[in-house]
Each structure stands twice: as C-alpha cells, then as structure tokens.
C-alpha positions as a Markdown table, in Angstrom:
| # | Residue | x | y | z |
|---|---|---|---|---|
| 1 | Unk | 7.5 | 8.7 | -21.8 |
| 2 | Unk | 7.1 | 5.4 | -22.7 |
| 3 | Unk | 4.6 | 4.0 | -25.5 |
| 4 | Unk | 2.5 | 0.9 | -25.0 |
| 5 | Unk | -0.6 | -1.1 | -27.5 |
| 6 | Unk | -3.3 | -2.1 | -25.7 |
| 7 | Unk | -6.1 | -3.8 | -27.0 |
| 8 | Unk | -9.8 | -3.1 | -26.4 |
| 9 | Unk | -12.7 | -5.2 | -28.0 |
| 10 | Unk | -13.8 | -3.5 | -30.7 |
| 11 | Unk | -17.0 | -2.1 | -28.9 |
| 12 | Unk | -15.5 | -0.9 | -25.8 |
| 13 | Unk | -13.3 | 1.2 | -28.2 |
| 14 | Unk | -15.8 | 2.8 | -29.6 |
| 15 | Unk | -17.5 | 3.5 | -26.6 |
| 16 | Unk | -14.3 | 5.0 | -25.2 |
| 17 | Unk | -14.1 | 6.7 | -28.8 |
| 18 | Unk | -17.0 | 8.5 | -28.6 |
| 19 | Unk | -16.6 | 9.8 | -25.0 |
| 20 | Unk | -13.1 | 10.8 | -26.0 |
| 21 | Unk | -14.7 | 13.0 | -28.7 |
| 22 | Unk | -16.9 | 14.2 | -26.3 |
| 23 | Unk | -14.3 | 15.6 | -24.3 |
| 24 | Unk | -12.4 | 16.9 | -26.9 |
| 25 | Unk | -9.5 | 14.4 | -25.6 |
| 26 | Unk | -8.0 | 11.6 | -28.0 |
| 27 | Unk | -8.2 | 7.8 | -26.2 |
| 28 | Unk | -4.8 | 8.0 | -25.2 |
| 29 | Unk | -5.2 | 11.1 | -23.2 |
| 30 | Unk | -8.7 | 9.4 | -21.3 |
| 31 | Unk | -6.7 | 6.1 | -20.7 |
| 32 | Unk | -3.9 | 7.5 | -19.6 |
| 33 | Unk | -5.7 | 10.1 | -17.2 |
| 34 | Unk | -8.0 | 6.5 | -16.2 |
| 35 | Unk | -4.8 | 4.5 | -15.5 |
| 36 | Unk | -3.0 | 7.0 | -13.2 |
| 37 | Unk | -6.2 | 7.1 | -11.5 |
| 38 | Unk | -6.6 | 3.9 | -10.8 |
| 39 | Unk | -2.8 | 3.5 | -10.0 |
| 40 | Unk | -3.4 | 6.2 | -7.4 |
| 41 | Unk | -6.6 | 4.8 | -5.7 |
| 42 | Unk | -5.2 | 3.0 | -2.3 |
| 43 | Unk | -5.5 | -0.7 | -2.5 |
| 44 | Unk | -9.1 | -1.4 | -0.2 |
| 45 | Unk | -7.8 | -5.3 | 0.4 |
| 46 | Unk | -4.5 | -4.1 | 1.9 |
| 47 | Unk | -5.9 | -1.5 | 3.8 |
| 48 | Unk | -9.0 | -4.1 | 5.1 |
| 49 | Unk | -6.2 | -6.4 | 6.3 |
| 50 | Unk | -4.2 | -3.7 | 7.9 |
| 51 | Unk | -7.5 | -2.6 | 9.9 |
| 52 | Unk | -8.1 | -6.3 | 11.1 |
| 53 | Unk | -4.6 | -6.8 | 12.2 |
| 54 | Unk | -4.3 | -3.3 | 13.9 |
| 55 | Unk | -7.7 | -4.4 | 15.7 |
| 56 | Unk | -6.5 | -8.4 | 16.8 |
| 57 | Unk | -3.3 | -6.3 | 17.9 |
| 58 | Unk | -4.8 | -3.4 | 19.9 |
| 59 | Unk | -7.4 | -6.6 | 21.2 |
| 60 | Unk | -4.4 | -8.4 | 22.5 |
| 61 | Unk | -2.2 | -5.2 | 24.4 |
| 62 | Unk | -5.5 | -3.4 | 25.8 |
| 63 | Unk | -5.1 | -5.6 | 29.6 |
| 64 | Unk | -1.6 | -3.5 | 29.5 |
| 65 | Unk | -0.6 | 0.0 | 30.4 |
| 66 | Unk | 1.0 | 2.3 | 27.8 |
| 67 | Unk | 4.0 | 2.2 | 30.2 |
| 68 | Unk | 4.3 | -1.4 | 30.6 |
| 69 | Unk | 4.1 | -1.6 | 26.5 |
| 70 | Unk | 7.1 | 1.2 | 26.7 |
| 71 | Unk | 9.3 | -1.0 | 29.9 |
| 72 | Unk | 9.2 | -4.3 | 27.9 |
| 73 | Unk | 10.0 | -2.9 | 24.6 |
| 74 | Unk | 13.0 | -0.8 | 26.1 |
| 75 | Unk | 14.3 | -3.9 | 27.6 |
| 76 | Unk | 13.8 | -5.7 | 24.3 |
| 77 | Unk | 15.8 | -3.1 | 22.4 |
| 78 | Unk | 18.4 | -3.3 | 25.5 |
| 79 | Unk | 18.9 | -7.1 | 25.1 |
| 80 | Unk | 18.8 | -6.9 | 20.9 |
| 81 | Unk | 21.6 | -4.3 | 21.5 |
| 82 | Unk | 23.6 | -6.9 | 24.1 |
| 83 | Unk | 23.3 | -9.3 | 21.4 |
| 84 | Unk | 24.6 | -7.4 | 19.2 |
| 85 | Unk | 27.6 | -6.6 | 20.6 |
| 86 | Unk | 28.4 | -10.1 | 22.1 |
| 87 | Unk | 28.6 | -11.2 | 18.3 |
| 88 | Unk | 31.0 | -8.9 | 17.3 |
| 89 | Unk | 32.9 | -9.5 | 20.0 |
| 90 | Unk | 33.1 | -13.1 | 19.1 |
| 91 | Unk | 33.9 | -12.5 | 15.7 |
C-alpha cells in the first residue's frame, strides 16, 4: 500500500479527529474508507451525457424498423470487411 500526506485546515481536522474517535477509527482509516467511496460512486456528469446521447440517438432511429437497423449495419460490416481485404491485396 502506498502512503500519501494530505493536508486538511486545521479545523476540518479536528472535526474529522473527533468523529474518528467516535468511531474508534484513526483519520487514516475514515479517509481512506471516504476516498474509496467516493472513487466508487459512478460519475453523475458522464452518466447525464450518456442518457442524452442515448435519447438524441434512439430520437433519430425510431422512423426505422429493428430489421432495417440490422440490413444496413450487415451491409456496413460487409463493405468494412471488402475494404479490408482490397488493402491487403494491394499491399
């Protein structure tokens, strides 16, 4: 594990301090619990921008049918793999 300083005003370490006592945990132990929280908490911006682009997305396909989504992407991946192989043919 690696060690880190950080540095807390002098009052929010006391506050901190005294919960930790509380608890019967040292600082280190509530910070370190707090951190890894907050590391683990999904990011809300990120998952606000996926949500609107999901939405403009599903906005845009919903005049076509599942399988004319599924024809034009097989024909895409058709064409990609052409492409693909027409390169290395000419290299």
């Amino acid at each position: 594990m690696a060690n880190s300083a950080i540095t807390l005003p002098g009052r929010l370490y006391e506050r901190l301090a005294r919960k930790s006592r509380r608890s019967e945990r040292t600082p280190e132990e509530v910070v370190s619990d707090l951190v890894q929280r907050y590391l683990s908490e999904p990011d809300d911006r990120w998952q606000a921008e996926f949500k609107a682009l999901l939405a403009r997305v599903q906005a845009r396909t919903a005049a076509f049918s599942s399988e004319e989504i599924e024809a034009d992407i097989t024909l895409a991946s058709a064409e990609a793999r052409e492409q693909r192989r027409a390169a290395r043919r000419t290299h």
